[in-house]
C-alpha positions as CSV (number, residue, x, y, z in Angstrom):
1,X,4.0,19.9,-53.8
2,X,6.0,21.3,-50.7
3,X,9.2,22.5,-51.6
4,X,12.5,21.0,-50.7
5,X,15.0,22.2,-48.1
6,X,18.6,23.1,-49.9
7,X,21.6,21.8,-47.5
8,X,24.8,23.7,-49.2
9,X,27.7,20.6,-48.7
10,X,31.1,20.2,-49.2
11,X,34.1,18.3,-49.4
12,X,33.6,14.9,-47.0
13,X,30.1,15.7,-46.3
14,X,29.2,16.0,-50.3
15,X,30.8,12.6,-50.5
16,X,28.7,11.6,-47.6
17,X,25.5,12.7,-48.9
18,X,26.2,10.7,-52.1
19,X,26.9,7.4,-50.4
20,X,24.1,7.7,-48.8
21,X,21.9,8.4,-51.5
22,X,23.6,6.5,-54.3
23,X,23.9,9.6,-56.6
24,X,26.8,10.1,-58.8
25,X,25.8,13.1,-60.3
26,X,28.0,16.4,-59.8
27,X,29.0,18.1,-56.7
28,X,26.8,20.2,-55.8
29,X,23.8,21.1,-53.4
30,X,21.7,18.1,-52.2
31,X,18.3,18.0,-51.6
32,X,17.0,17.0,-48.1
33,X,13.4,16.7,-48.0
34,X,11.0,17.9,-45.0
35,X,9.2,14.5,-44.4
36,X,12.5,12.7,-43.5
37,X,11.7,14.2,-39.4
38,X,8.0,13.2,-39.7
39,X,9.2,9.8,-41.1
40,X,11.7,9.1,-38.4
41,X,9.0,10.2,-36.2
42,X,6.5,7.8,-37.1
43,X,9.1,4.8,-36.7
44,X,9.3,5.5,-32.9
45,X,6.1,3.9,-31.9
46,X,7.4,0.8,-33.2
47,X,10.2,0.9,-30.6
48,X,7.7,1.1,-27.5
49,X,5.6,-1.4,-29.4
50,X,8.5,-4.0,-29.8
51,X,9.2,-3.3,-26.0
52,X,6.0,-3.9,-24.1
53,X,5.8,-7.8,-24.8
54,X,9.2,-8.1,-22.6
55,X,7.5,-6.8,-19.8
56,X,4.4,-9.5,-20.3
57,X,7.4,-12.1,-20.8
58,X,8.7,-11.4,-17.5
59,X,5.8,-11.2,-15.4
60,X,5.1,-14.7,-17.1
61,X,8.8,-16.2,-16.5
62,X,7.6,-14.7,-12.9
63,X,4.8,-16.7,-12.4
64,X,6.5,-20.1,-14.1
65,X,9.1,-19.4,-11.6
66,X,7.0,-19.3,-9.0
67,X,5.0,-22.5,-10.1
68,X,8.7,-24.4,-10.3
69,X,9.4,-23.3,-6.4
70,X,6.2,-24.6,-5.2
71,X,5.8,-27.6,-6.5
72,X,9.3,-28.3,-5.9
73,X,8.3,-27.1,-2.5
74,X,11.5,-24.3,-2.7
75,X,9.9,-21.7,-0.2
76,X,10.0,-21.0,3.5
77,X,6.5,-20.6,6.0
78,X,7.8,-19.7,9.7
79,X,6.3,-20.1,13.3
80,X,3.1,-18.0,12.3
81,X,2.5,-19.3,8.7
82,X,4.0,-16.3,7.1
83,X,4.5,-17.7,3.6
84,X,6.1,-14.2,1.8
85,X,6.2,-16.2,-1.8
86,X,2.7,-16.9,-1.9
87,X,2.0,-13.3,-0.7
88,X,4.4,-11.4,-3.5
89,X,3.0,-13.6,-6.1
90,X,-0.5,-14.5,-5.3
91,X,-2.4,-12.6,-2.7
92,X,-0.6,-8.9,-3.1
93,X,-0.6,-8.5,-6.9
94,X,-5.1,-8.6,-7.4
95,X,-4.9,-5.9,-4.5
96,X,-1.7,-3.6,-6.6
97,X,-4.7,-2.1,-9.2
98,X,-7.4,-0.8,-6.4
99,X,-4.3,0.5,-4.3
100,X,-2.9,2.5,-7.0
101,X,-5.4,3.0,-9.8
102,X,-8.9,3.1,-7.4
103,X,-7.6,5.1,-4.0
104,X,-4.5,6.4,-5.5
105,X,-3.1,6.0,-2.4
106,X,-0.1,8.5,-1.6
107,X,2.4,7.8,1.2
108,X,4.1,10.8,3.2
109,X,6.8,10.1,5.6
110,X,7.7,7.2,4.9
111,X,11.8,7.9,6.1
112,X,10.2,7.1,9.5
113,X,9.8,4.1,9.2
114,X,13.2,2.2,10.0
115,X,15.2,-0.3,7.2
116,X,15.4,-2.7,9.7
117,X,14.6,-4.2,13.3
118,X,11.8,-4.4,15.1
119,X,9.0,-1.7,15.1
120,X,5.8,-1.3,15.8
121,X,3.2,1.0,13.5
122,X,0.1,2.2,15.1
123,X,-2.9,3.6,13.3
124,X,-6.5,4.4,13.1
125,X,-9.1,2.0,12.0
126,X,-12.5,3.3,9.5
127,X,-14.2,1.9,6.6
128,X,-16.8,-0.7,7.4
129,X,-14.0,-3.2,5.7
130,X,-10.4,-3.0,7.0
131,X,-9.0,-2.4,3.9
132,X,-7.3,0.6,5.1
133,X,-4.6,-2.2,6.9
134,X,-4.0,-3.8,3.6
135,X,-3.5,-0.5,2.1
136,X,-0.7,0.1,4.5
137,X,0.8,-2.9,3.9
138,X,0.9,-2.5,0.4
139,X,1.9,1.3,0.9
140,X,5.3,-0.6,2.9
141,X,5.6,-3.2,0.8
142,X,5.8,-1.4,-2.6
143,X,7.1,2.0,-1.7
144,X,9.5,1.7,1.3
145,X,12.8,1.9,0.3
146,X,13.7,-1.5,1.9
147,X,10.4,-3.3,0.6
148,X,9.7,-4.7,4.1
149,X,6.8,-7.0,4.9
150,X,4.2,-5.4,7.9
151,X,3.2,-8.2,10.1
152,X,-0.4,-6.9,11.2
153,X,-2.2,-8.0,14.3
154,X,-6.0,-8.8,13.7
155,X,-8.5,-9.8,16.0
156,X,-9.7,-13.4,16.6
157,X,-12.8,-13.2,14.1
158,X,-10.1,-12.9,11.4
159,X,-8.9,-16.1,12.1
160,X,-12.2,-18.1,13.0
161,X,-13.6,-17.0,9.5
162,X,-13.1,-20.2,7.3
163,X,-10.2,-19.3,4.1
164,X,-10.2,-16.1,5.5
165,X,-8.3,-17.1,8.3
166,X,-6.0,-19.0,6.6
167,X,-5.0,-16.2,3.8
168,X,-4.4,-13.9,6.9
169,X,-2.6,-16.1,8.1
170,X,-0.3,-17.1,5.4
171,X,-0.2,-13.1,4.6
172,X,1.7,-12.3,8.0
173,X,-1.5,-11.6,10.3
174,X,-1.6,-12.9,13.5
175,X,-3.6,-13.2,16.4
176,X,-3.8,-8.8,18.3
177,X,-2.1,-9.9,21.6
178,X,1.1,-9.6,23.6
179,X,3.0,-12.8,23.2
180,X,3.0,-12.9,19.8
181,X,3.1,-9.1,19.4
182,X,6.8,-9.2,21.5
183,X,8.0,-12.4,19.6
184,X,7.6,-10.8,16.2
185,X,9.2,-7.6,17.5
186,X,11.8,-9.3,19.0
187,X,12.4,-11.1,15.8
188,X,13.2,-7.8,14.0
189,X,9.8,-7.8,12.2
190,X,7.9,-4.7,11.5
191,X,4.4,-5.3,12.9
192,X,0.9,-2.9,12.6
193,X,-1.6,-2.8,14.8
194,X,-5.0,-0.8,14.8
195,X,-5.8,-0.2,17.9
196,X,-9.6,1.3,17.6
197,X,-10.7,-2.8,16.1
198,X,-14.4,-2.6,15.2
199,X,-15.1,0.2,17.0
200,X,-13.3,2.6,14.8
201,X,-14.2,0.6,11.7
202,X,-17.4,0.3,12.7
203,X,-18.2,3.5,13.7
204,X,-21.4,5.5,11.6
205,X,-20.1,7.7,9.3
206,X,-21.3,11.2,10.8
207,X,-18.4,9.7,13.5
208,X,-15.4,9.6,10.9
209,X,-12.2,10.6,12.0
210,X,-13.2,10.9,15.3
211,X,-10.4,8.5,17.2
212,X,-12.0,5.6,19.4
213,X,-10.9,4.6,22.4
214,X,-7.5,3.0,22.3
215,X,-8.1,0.3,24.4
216,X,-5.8,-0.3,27.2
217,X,-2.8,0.4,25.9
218,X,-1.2,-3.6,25.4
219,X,0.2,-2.3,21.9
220,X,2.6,-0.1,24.5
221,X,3.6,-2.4,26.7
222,X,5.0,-4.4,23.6
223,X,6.7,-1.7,22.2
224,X,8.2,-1.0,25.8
225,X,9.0,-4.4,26.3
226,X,10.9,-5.0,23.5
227,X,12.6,-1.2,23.3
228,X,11.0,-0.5,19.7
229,X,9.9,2.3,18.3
230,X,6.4,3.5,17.5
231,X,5.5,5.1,14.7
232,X,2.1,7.0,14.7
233,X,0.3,5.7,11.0
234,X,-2.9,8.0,10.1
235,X,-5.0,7.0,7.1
236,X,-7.1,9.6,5.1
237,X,-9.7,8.3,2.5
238,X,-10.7,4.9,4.5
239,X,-13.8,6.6,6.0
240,X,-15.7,7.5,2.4
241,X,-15.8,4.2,0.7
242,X,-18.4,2.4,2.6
243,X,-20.3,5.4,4.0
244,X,-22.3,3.4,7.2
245,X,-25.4,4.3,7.9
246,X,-27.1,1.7,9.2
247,X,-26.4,-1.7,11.5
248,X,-29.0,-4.4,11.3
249,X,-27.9,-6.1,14.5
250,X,-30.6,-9.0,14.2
251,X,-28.1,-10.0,10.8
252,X,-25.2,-9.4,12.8
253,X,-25.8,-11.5,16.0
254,X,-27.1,-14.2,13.0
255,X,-23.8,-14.2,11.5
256,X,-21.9,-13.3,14.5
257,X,-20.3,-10.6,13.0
258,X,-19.9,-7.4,15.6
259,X,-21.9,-5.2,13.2
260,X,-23.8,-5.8,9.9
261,X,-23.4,-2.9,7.7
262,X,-25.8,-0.5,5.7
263,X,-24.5,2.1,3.6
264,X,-26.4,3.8,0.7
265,X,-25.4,1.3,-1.7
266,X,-25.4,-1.7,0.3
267,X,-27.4,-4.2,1.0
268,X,-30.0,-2.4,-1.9
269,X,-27.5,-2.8,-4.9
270,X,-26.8,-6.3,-3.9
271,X,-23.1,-7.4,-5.1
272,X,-22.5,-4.1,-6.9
273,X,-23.3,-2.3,-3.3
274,X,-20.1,-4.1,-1.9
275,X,-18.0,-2.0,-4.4
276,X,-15.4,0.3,-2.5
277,X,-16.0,4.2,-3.6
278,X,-12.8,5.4,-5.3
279,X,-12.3,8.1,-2.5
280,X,-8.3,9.6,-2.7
281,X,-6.4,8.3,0.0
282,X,-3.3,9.3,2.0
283,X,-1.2,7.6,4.3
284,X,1.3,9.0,6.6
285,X,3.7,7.9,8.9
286,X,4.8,10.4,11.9
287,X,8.4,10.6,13.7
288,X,9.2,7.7,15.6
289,X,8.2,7.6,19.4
290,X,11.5,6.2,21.2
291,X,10.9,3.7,24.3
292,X,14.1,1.7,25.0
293,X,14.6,5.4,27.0
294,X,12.3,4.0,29.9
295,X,14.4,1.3,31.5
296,X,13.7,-2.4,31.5
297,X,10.3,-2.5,33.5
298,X,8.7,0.4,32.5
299,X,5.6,-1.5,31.1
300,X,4.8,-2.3,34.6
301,X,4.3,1.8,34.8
302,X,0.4,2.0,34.1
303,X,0.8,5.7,34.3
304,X,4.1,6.0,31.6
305,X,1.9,3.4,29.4
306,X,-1.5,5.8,29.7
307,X,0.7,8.9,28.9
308,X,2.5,7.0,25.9
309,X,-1.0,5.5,24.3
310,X,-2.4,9.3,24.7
311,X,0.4,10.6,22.7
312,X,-0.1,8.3,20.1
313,X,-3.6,9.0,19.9
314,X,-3.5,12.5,20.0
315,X,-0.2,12.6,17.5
316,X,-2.7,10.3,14.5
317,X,-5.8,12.4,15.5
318,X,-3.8,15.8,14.9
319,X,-2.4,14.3,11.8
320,X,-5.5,13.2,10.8
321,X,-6.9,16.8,11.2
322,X,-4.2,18.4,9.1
323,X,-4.7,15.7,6.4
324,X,-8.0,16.9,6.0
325,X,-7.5,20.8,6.1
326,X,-6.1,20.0,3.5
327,X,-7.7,17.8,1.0
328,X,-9.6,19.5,-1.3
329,X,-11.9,16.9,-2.4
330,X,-13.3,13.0,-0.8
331,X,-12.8,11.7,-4.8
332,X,-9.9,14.2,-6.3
333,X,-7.7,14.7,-3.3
């Protein structure tokens, strides 16, 4: 039997020690045993244990909440269909879990992009599946210290896709071109745009992080219209999870989709083939590129918009480079 440890007490704290234990012998030294730590100890995991089922409760009262303002119809859609409730609640949350527990997506530089007003994100495009844009939107949405909402431009197949279109749509997408580009930046929205579309996500994998053209430059000419800023968005980890190898284009011209994909998984593994690999992603958004400096017509400059779009370019390819200098591994980052 371990032996006890001997507390020498006196005055108040004798008195003390015998209220506590209920002795009324004489004064004198009291015995505190060892296990009193280990017991004290042991009660702590009750503590956490009585704590988690608050968070559950909340999340539910959450979701009730959310079931009250709906069918009450207590929620706002504007112009584009943007319904933010139905995002935070119902489309955004499935995505949390493969953002932060599957790419472990980190964010650097996120200070550049502005608490408010109109801005315009540009980045590059890879992956076979543009998840890398819902990434970045999640990145924004979750990290940024003013939680904003990215309004992201996709192209017109997004839309034409039955429920596809519709969930993009009620996400924040809309349709990659000027007009609406300029009214959302107008508006004070933050808005992304990938200007490589299915070239740079459908570009063969021995081709990753090799920029695609850029396309004429529109996504300047809205920035410079409006007098936002641009910030220069490059995305590392988007390229390894559905390595593409192969393009049926019989399939594709079938479907009408601009490619049909083959990567070693996919289409041999069936459904399981369509799983994104757990490659460690980074996202991060350069200094901002200034153009209210160029006066009011300066998007009638073809020359100022073709030096502007280069800059970008070569600002997310450099990044890009530097990014992967310095990752040490595709899967452990």
């Amino acid at each position: 039997m371990e032996e006890a440890r001997v507390i020498p007490l006196h005055g108040a704290d004798r008195e003390a020690a015998r209220r506590r234990r209920g002795t009324t012998g004489a004064l004198g030294p009291v015995p505190v045993p060892e296990p009193a730590a280990t017991e004290a100890a042991e009660e702590a995991p009750e503590v956490e244990d009585a704590v988690e089922p608050a968070g559950w409760e909340q999340r539910l009262a959450e979701l009730l909440a959310f079931a009250r303002r709906r069918l009450r119809g207590d929620y706002e859609v504007d112009e584009f269909g943007f319904d933010p409730d139905l995002t935070d609640h119902v489309l955004m949350p499935p995505l949390k879990p493969l953002y932060e527990k599957w790419f472990r997506v980190e964010t650097i530089g996120l200070h550049n992009v502005p608490g408010e007003g109109g801005a315009l994100i540009v980045a590059n495009h890879s992956g076979t599946l543009p998840l890398d844009a819902t990434m970045t939107a999640i990145a924004i949405r979750s990290e940024h210290p003013k939680r904003r909402h990215l309004r992201m431009l996709g192209a017109d197949l997004v839309f034409k896709t039955p429920v596809l279109g519709a969930l993009a749509r009620k996400s924040g997408q809309t349709l990659a071109c000027n007009p609406d580009a300029e009214r959302l930046l107008r508006s004070g929205e933050l808005v992304g745009v990938w200007p490589e579309g299915f070239k740079g996500i459908g570009k063969p994998f021995k081709d990753r992080y090799k920029l695609q053209r850029f396309g004429r430059g529109g996504f300047v000419s809205a920035a410079l219209n409006t007098g936002v800023p641009i910030i220069p968005c490059s995305i590392v980890g988007a390229e390894e999870i559905y390595p593409k190898i192969g393009d049926i284009k019989a399939l594709a011209r079938l479907f009408g989709f601009p490619y049909f994909p083959v990567t070693p998984f996919f289409p041999f593994l069936g459904p399981l083939g369509a799983i994104p690999l757990p490659s460690k992603w980074y996202i991060e958004f350069g200094e901002p590129i200034r153009t209210d400096v160029h006066g009011a017509h300066a998007a009638d400059d073809p020359m100022l918009v073709f030096n502007l779009t280069d800059q970008v370019r070569e600002t997310i390819q450099q990044t890009l480079y530097r990014l992967l200098t310095q990752r040490r591994n595709v899967f452990l980052g």
